[in-house]
C-alpha positions, 0 to 999 in steps of 0.5 A, a space after each residue: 223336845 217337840 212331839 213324837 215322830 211316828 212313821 210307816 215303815 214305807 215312810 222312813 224308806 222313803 225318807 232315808 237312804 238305804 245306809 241310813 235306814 238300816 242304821 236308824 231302823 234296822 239297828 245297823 252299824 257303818 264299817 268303822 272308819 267309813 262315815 262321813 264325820 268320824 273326821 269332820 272338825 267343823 263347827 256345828 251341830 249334829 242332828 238325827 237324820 231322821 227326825 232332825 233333833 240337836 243331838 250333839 255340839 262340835 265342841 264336844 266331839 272328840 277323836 276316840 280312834 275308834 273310826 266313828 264319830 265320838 262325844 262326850 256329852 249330848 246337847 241335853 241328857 233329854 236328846 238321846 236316850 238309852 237302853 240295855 243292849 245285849 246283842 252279839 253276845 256282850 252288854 252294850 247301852 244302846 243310844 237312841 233318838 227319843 223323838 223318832 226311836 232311831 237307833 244312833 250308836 251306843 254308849 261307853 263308860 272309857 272317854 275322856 274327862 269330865 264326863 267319861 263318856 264316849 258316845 259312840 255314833 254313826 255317821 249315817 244316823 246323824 247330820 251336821 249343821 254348820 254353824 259359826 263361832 
């Protein structure tokens, strides 16, 4: 992982879409099923849209019917970190780019094996790089 992302808030507004930034900065969430890759079954790479780090690899995405998109592990357990969220009145683990501190999604302990994981993503808070096999 590089060097830290450290941006005005009229810098990141300039950077990112609404969507996107009321997601990353603001700690929003997309309407389930709304997001631009809860079904994208290419191969590739997804990226913070907001700094640009590898967060997660295609092959472990997966469909959690949950409407957002899902995996099982990060890239490296460096590229994403975590936090206790205890908003709306229930204890969630937050997952966050620990380059530029953007807020991703969360974090749960119901996906499928070997890691029992399902990370939990906005489709606003990434992009997809398409690589080939």
């Amino acid at each position: 992982m590089s060097d830290l992302v450290i941006k005005s808030d009229t810098e990141w507004r300039k950077q990112l879409t609404p969507e996107q930034y009321h997601i990353l900065r603001e700690k929003g969430t997309e309407p389930a099923f709304s997001g631009k890759y809860d079904k994208n079954h290419e191969h590739g790479v997804y990226r913070c849209a907001g700094c640009g780090i590898d967060l997660y690899r295609s092959e472990d995405k997966y469909d959690s019917g949950t409407g957002w998109p899902s995996f099982m592990a990060p890239i490296a357990a460096e590229n994403v970190s975590t936090r206790p969220d205890n908003s709306f009145f229930t204890h969630r683990t937050e997952v966050l780019c620990p380059r530029c501190g953007g807020h991703l999604g969360h974090v749960f302990d119901d996906g499928p094996k070997p890691t029992g994981k399902r990370y939990c993503m906005n489709s606003a808070a990434l992009q997809f790089v398409a690589t080939t096999k």
